[in-house]
VOGU-3710 file (C-alpha; in Angstrom, 3 decimals, decimal comma):
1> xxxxxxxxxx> 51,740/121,433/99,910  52,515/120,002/96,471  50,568/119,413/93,804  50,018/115,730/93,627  48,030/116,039/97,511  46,203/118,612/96,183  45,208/116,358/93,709  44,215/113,734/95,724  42,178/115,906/98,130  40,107/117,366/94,776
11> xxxxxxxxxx> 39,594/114,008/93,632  38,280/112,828/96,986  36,010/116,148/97,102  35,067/115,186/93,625  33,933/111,806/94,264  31,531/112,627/97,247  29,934/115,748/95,181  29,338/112,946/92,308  28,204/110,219/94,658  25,190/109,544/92,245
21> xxxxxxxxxx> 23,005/107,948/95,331  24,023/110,109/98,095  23,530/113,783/95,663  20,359/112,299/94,467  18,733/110,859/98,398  20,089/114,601/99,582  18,017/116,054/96,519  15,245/113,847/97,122  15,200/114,727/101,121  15,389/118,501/100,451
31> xxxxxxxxxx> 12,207/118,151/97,914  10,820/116,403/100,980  11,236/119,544/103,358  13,495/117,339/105,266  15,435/118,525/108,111  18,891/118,226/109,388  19,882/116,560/112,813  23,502/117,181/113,289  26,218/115,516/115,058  27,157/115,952/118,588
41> xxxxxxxxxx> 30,503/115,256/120,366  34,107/116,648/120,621  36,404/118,128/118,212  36,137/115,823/115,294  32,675/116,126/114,700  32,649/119,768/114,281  35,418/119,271/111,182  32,288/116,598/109,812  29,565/119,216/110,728  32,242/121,659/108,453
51> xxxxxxxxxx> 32,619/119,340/105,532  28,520/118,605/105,494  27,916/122,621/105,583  30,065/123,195/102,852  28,480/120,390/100,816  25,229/121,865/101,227  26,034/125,045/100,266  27,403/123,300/96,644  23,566/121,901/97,222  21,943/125,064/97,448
61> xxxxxxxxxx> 20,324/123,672/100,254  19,732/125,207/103,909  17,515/122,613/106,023  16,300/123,235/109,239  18,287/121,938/112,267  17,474/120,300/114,826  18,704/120,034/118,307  18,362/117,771/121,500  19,136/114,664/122,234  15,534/113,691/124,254
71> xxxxxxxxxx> 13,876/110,402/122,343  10,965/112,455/120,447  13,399/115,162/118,842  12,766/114,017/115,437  8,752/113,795/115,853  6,614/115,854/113,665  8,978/115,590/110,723  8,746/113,000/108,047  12,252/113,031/106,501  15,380/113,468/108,403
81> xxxxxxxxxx> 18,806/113,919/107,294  21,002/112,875/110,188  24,720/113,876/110,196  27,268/111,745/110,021  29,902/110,009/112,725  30,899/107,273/115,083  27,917/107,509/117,202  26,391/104,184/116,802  29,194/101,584/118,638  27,195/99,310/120,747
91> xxxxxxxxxx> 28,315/99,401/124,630  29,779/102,592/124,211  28,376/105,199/121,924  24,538/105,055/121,691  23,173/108,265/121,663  21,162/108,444/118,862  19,308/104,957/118,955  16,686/105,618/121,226  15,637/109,056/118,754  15,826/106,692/115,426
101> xxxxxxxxxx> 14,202/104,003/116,440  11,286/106,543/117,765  11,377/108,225/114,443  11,400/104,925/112,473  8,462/103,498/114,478  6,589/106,343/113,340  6,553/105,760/110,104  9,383/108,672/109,337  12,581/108,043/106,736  15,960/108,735/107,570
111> xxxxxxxxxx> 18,791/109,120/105,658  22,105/108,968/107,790  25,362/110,381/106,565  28,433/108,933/106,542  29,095/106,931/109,587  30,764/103,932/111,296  28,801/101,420/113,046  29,719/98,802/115,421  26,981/96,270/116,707  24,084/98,052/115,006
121> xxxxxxxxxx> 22,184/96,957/112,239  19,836/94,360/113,422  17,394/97,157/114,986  17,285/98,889/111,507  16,082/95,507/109,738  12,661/96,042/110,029  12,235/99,805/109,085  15,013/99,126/106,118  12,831/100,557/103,696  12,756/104,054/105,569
131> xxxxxxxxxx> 15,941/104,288/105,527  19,163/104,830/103,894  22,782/103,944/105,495  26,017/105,403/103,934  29,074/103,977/105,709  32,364/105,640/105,391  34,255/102,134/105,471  33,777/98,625/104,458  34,172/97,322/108,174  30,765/99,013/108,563
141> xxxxxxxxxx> 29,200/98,440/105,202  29,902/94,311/105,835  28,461/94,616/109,553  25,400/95,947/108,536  24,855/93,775/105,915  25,731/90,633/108,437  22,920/92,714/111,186  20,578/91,948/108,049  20,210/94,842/106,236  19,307/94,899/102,389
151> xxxxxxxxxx> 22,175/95,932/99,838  20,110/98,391/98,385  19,545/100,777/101,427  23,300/100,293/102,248  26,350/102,440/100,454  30,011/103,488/100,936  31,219/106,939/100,933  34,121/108,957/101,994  33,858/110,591/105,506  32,217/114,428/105,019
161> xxxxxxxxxx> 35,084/115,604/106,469  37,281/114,919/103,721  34,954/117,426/101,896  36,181/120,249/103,847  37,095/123,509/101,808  40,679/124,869/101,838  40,586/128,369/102,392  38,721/127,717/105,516  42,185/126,707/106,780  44,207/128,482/103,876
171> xxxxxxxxxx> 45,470/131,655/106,326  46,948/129,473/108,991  51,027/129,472/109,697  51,988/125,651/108,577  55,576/126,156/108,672  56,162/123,520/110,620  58,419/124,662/113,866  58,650/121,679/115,901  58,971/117,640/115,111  56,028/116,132/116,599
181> xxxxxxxxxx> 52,591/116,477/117,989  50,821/113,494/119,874  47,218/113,695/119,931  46,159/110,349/121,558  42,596/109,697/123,425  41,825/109,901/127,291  38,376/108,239/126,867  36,603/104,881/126,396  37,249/104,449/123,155  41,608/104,421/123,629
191> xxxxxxxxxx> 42,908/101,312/122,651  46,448/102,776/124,444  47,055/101,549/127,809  50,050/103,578/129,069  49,909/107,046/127,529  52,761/109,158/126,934  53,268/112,428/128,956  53,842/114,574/125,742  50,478/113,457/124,458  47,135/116,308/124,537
201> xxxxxxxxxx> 43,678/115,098/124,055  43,048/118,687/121,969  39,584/117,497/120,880  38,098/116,764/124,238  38,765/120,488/124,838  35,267/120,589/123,081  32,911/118,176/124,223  29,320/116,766/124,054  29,235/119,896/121,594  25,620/120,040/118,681
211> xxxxxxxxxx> 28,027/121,136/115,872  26,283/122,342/113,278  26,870/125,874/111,718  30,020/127,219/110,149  30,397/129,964/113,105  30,375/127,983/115,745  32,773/125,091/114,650  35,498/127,117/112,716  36,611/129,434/115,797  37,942/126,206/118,104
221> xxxxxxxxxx> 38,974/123,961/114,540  41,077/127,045/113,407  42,215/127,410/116,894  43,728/123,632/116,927  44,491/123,781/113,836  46,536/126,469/113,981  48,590/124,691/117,094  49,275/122,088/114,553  50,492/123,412/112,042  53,181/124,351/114,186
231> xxxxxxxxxx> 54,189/120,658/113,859  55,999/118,632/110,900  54,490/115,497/111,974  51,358/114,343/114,152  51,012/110,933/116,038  47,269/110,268/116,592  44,482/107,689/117,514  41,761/110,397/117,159  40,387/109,866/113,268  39,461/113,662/112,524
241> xxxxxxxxxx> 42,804/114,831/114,117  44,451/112,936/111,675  42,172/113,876/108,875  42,441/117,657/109,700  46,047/117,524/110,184  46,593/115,656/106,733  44,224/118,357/105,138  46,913/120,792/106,928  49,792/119,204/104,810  51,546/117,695/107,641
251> xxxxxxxxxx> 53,104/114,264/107,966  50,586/111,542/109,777  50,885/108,741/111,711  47,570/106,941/112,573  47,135/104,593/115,408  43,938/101,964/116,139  41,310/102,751/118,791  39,648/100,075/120,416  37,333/98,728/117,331  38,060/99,131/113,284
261> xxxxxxxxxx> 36,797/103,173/112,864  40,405/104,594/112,294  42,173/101,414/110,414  39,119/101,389/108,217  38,903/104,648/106,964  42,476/104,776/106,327  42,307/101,567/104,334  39,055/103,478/102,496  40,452/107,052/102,181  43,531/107,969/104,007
271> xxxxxxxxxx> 45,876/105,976/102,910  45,157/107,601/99,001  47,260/110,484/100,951  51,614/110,065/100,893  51,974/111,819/103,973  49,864/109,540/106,025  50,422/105,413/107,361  48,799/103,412/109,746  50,995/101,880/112,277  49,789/98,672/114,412
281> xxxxxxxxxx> 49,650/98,710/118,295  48,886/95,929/120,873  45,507/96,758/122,618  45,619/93,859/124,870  47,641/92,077/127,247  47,899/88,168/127,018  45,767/86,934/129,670  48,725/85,383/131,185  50,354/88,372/132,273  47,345/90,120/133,830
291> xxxxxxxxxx> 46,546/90,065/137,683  44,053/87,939/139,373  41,537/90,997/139,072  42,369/92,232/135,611  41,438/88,523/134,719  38,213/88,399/136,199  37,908/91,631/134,167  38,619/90,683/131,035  36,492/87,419/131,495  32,828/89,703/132,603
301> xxxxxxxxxx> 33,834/91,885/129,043  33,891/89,130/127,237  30,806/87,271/128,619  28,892/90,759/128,151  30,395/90,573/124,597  29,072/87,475/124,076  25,402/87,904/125,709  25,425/91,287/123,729  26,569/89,294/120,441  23,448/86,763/121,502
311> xxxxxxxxxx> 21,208/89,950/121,760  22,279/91,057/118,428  21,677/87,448/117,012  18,226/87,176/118,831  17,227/90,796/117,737  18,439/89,587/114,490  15,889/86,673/114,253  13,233/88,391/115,768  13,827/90,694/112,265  14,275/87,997/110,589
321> xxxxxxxxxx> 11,084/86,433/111,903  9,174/90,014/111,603  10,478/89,967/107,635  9,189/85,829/107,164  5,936/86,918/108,952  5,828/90,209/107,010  6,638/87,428/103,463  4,142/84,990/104,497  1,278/87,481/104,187  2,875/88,977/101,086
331> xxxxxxxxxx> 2,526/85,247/100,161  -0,656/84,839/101,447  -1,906/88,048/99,982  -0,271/86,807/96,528  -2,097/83,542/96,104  -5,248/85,503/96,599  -4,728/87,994/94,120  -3,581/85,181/91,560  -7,291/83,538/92,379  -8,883/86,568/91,362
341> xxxxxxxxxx> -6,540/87,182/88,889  -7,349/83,355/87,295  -11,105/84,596/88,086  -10,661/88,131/86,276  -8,544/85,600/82,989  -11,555/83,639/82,538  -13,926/87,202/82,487  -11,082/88,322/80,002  -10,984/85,191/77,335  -15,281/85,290/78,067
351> xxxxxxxxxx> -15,204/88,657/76,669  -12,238/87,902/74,128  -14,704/85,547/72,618  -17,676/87,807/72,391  -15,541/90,390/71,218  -14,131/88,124/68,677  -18,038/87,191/67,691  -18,428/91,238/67,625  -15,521/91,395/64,934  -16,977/88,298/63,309
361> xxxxxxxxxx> -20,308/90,174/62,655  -18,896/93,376/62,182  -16,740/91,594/59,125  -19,716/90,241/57,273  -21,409/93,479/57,719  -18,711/95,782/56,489  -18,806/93,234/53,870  -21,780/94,051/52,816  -21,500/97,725/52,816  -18,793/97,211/50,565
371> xxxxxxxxxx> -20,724/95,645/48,268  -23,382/98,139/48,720  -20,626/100,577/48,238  -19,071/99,210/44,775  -22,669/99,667/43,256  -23,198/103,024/45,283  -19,670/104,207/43,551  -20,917/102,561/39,732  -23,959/104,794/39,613  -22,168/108,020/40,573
381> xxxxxxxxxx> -19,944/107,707/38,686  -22,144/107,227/35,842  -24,442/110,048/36,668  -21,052/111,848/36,996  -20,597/110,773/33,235  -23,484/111,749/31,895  -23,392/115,449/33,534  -20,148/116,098/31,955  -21,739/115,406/28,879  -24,222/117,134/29,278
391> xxxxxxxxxx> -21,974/120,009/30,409  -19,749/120,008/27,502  -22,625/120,693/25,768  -23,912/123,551/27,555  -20,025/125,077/27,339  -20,588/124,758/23,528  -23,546/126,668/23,026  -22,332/128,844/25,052  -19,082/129,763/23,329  -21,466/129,865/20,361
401> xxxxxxxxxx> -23,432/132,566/22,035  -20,702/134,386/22,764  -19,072/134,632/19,786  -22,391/135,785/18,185  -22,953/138,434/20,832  -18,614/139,704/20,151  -19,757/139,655/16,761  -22,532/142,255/16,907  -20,659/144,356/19,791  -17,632/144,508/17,659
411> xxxxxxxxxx> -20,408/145,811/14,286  -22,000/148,091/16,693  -18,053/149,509/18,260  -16,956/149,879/14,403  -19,971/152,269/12,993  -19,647/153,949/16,473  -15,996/154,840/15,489  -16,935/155,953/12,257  -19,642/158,418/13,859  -17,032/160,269/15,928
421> xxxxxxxxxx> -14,767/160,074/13,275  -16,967/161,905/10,913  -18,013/164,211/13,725  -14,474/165,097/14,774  -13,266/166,155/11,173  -16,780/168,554/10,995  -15,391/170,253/14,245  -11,821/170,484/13,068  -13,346/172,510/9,904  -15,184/174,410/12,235
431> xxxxxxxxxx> -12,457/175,273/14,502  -10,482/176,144/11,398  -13,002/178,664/9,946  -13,348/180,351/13,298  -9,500/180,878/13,104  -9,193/182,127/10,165  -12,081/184,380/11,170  -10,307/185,743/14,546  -7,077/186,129/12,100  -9,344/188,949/9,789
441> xxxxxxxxxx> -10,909/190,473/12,765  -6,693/190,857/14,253  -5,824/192,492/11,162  -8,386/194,937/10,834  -7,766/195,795/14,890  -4,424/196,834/14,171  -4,986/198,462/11,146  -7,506/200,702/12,807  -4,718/201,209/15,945  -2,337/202,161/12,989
451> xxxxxxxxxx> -4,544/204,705/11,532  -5,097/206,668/14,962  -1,902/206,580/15,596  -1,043/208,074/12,502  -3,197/210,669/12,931  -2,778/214,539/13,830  -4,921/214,648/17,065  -2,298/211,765/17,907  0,901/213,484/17,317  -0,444/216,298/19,447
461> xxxxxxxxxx> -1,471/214,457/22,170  2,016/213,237/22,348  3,428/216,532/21,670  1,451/217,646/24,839  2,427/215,141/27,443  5,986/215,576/26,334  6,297/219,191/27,715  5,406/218,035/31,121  8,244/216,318/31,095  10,886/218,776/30,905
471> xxxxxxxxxx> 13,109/219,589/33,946  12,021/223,176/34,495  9,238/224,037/32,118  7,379/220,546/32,637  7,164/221,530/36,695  5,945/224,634/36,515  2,869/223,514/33,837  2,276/220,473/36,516  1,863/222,934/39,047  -0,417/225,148/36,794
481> xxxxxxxx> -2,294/221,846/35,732  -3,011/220,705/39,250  -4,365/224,781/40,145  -6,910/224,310/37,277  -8,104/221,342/38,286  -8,312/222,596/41,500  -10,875/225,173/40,466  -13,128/223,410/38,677
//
C-alpha cells in the first residue's frame, strides 16, 4: 500500500471530520440528547455502521440506539440521528419511510447521514425544516432538490464508510494469492442479467442485519475481508465491497446496479483512488430482441414508472400547495402585522413629538439654571475671595504669635541652662573635696596597717604560726593545740 493511497484515504477521512455542517448538526444533535437509529441490511452497511462508530468516538459522543423497524420506533424522542445508506429507492428499498414520516409528523427533527436516494424527496418537503439531508453523491443531492427540497437543509458528503480506521483491518494477510474475485449481486437491485458462475454474493451472507456496534460488525467484515485480500483484483456491483476492498489496497473494478448509487459515488469519491475504475455495462435489452412476455414486462415497469413519477409529481404539488398555503398566511399574517406596525409608527412619531416638546422645555429650563448657576458660581467665588483674605490674615497674626511665644521659650530655655550649669560646677567642687577627703582618710588607713605591722606583738604572732608549719615539729604542736582546746 503506497504512500500516495494512503494519502488519499487521510484526506478523504480529513474532509468528513472537517465537514463544518455535518460536525456542527452532529454537535448540535448530541447537545439535544439525540439518539442514534442505525442502518439495517447486508454486508455493506455494517462497514457504514463501522465508519459512523469510529467517527463518533473522534466525537466523544455515545448516543443511544435504537432498534426496530415498526412505524413508532422513533416516538418519544425529539432528535434523531439516522445512519446512513441506500435505503430510500422508491419501488424497492423503503424501509425507513413509514418511521420518518411518523417521526416528522410529530413534530421531531432528523438528521440523516450520508445516503443515496432515489424517488424520495417530495414527502420530506413539508417537514424540511426538521430536517437535515446529507447525500453522499450529486445524483442524490440534484433529486432532492428537483422532489422540492430547500438548498439549505440539503449537503454532500463522502459515504461514512470511507471514514473507516485502518488498523481495524491492519492484521489481515493482503498478499494477494489469486487474480480475481467477483462479487456481483443476486438481488433486486442487479443491473446484471446473466451472472457468471465464479461470482459470490459475500454480503448477502449477512442480511436484514441492525448494524450498529463495533463487536458485532467487525467479526463477519474481517471475516470477508480477509477472503479478499487473498485477491489482487476484485470485480464488483456491490458499492461497500468495492469500498472495503479499495480500503484493503487491492485493484477495483466497479460495475452499475440498476439506478446511479455505485457510478455516483465513484464519480464523488472513488475514483480520487488509482486502483479503482468504473466500467459501463448494458442493463437492458432493446425491446426488439425480447419475447412477447418480456415485452409486456417491460411495458407494466414502465407504466408503474410513470404513474409512480405522476405520484411523485402530484405529492410534489400537494407540497408545493401545502408550502403556497403555508406562504399565503405568512402573507396574510404579514400585512396584519404591517397595519399594526403603521398603527404602532403613528404612536411612535405621537410620542417623538411630545418627547421632542419634553426636550424643548427641558432646554429653556436648563437654560435657566445656567443662568441661575453663573450668578450662583459669581458669589462663591467671591465669598471664597474674601475668606482667603481674611485667612491670610489670621495666618499672620498667628506667625506673629508664635514667634513671640519662641521668643520667651527660647529666654526661659537659656537662664534654665545657666541654672544647671551653675549647679553642676557646685557639685563637681563638691565631688572633688570629698575625694580629696577619702584620699587623707586612705593614707592614714595604711599608715596605721604599717605601724601594727611593724610592731613586736606582730612579729611574734608570725613567729608563732610559722612553727606549725614545720614537717615534724609543726604536727606534733597541732596535735597538742587541738588536745587543749579540747579541754577547755
Amino acid at each position: 500500500m503506497n504512500a500516495n493511497f494512503k494519502n488519499i484515504r487521510q484526506t478523504v477521512r480529513e474532509e468528513i471530520r472537517q465537514h463544518p455542517v455535518l460536525i456542527d448538526a452532529l454537535k448540535r444533535f448530541a447537545d439535544h440528547n439525540a439518539v442514534f437509529y442505525p442502518g439495517y441490511g447486508n454486508l455493506g452497511d455494517a462497514l457504514i455502521a463501522v465508519g459512523t462508530a469510529d467517527l463518533f468516538d473522534d466525537l466523544d459522543w455515545a448516543p443511544e440506539h435504537i432498534y426496530g423497524s415498526h412505524k413508532g420506533v422513533l416516538s418519544g424522542h425529539s432528535h434523531v440521528v439516522m445512519g446512513g445508506g441506500g435505503g430510500w429507492v422508491k419501488g424497492l428499498w423503503e424501509g425507513y419511510r413509514e418511521q420518518t414520516l411518523e417521526f416528522l409528523r410529530n413534530g421531531g427533527q432528523m438528521l440523516i447521514l450520508p445516503s443515496s436516494f432515489a424517488g424520495f424527496g417530495a414527502e420530506f418537503v413539508p417537514y424540511a425544516d426538521q430536517l437535515l439531508i446529507f447525500c453522499r453523491e450529486q445524483w442524490s443531492y440534484k433529486e432532492l432538490l428537483q422532489q422540492g427540497m430547500p438548498e439549505e437543509r440539503v449537503f454532500l458528503c463522502s459515504d461514512l464508510a470511507f471514514y473507516t480506521k485502518e488498523h481495524h483491518f491492519s492484521d489481515l494477510d493482503r498478499k494477494g494469492h489469486y487474480p480475481l474475485l467477483k462479487i456481483l449481486r443476486r438481488d433486486e437491485e442487479s443491473a446484471c442479467k446473466n451472472r457468471p458462475r465464479d461470482s459470490v454474493d459475500l454480503p448477502l451472507l449477512f442480511n436484514g442485519i441492525q448494524w450498529a456496534k463495533l463487536d458485532e460488525c467487525l467479526p463477519p467484515l474481517r471475516a470477508v475481508a480477509g477472503i479478499i485480500g487473498q485477491f489482487e483484483c476484485v470485480e464488483t456491483d456491490r458499492l461497500h465491497m468495492a469500498i472495503l476492498s479499495t480500503l484493503l489496497g487491492r485493484i477495483v473494478t466497479v460495475e452499475p446496479s440498476n439506478y446511479f448509487k455505485i457510478k455516483g459515488v465513484f464519480e464523488y469519491t472513488l475514483h480520487r483512488f488509482p486502483t479503482v475504475s468504473f466500467q459501463e455495462t448494458v442493463v437492458d435489452q432493446p425491446v426488439a430482441e425480447l419475447s412477447e412476455v418480456e415485452s409486456i414486462r417491460q411495458l407494466k415497469r414502465e407504466l408503474q414508472a410513470e404513474w409512480e413519477q405522476r405520484t411523485i409529481v402530484l405529492r410534489r404539488n400537494d407540497a408545493l400547495s401545502e408550502c403556497v398555503e403555508s406562504l399565503q398566511g405568512r402573507l396574510n399574517e404579514a400585512v396584519k402585522q404591517t397595519e399594526a406596525l403603521s398603527e404602532e409608527k403613528r404612536d411612535e412619531i405621537r410620542q417623538k413629538e411630545d418627547i421632542a416638546h419634553r426636550l424643548h422645555c427641558l432646554e429653556e429650563d436648563q437654560k435657566r439654571k445656567d443662568y441661575e448657576y453663573g450668578q450662583v458660581c459669581q458669589t462663591y467665588e467671591e465669598v471664597c475671595q474674601e475668606k482667603d483674605r481674611h485667612f491670610e490674615q489670621i495666618c499672620q497674626e498667628k506667625d506673629q504669635y508664635l514667634a513671640q511665644v519662641c521668643q520667651e521659650k527660647e529666654l526661659q530655655f537659656n537662664r534654665a541652662c545657666q541654672e544647671k550649669d551653675r549647679n553642676f560646677d557646685q557639685i563637681c567642687q563638691e565631688l572633688a573635696s570629698l575625694s580629696q577627703k577619702r584620699n587623707r582618710d586612705l593614707e592614714n588607713a595604711l599608715f596605721e596597717l604599717e605601724k601594727i605591722r611593724s610592731s613586736r606583738l606582730h612579729r611574734l604572732n608570725e613567729t608563732y604560726y610559722a612553727l606549725f608549719n614545720l614537717p615534724g615539729v609543726g604536727l606534733l604542736l597541732r596535735g597538742v593545740r587541738k588536745i587543749l582546746i579540747g579541754f577547755k
